[in-house]
N, C-alpha and C positions, 0 to 999 in steps of 0.2 A: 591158394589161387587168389590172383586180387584181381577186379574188374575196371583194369583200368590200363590207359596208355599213357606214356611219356615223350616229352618230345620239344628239344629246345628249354626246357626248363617248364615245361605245360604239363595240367595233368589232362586228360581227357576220358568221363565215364565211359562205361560200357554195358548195355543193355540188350535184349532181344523181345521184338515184337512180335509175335507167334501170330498172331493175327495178319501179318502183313509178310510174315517173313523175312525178314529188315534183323540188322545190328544196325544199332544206333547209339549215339554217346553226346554229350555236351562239354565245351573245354569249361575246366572248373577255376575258378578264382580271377575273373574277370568282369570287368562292369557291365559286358553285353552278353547277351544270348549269343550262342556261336555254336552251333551242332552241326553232329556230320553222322552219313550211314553209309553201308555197304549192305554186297549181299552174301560174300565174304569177307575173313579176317580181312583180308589181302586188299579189298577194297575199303573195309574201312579205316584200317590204318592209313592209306594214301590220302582217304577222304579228313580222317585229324590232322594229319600232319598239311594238307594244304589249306586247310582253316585258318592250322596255326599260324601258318607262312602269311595269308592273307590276313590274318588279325595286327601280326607285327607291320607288315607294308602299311598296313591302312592306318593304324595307331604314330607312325613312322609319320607318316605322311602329311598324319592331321595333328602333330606334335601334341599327342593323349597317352595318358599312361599306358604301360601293356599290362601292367596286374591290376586288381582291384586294393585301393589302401585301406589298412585296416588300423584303427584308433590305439588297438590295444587295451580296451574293456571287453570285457567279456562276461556275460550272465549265463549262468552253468545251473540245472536242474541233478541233485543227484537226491537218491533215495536220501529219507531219515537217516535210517543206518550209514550210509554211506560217508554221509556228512559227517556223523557223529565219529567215526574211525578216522577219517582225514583231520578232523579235528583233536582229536587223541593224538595220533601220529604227531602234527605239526607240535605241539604241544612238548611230546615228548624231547623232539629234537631243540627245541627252544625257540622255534620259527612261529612267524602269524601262520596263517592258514593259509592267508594270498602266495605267502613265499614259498609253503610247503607243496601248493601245487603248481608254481612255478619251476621250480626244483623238479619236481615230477614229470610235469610236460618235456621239459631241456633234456632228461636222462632217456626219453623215451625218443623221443627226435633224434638227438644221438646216434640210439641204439637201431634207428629203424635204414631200411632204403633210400639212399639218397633220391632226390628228382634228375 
């Protein structure tokens, strides 16, 4: 089960607030805050997808990008162990390490759900 919506090429979280009683979510990989809730699925799916709709009009409108851009660095925390394996692995195959988890990311992307 993944907690999350799609829509137009958007992801949109999915959470619940027990306190309030609320589904709530935020559309992810954008440069503004943009959230939406229901008090059903049913509501909140309508409530992402007319965010979405209003994010594209408005980005549209104000000739702004519609994703957030991203540089292409990236600074990764993995365990000692972890590192030390990835580092063995890339090693073995003849790659730096940069390449070997380049390689890794791509095959998993690949392999995963498209948006």
């Amino acid at each position: 089960m993944k907690d999350i919506l799609k829509y137009k090429g958007f992801i949109g979280s999915v959470h619940y607030a027990a306190e309030d009683r609320v589904l709530y979510g935020k559309v992810e990989g954008v440069n503004d805050l943009i959230t939406f809730e229901g008090s059903t699925v049913d509501e909140l799916e309508e409530g992402f997808k007319y965010m979405v709709d209003k994010h594209i009009e408005d980005c549209t409108n104000n000739n702004l990008p519609l994703e957030k851009s991203y540089k292409g660095n990236l600074n990764i925390r993995l365990s000692p162990e972890l590192h030390k394996m990835a580092a063995y692995n890339a090693s073995l195959k003849g790659v730096s390490l940069n390449q070997y988890i380049n390689d890794t990311i791509k095959k998993d992307i690949a392999s995963s759900d498209p948006v």
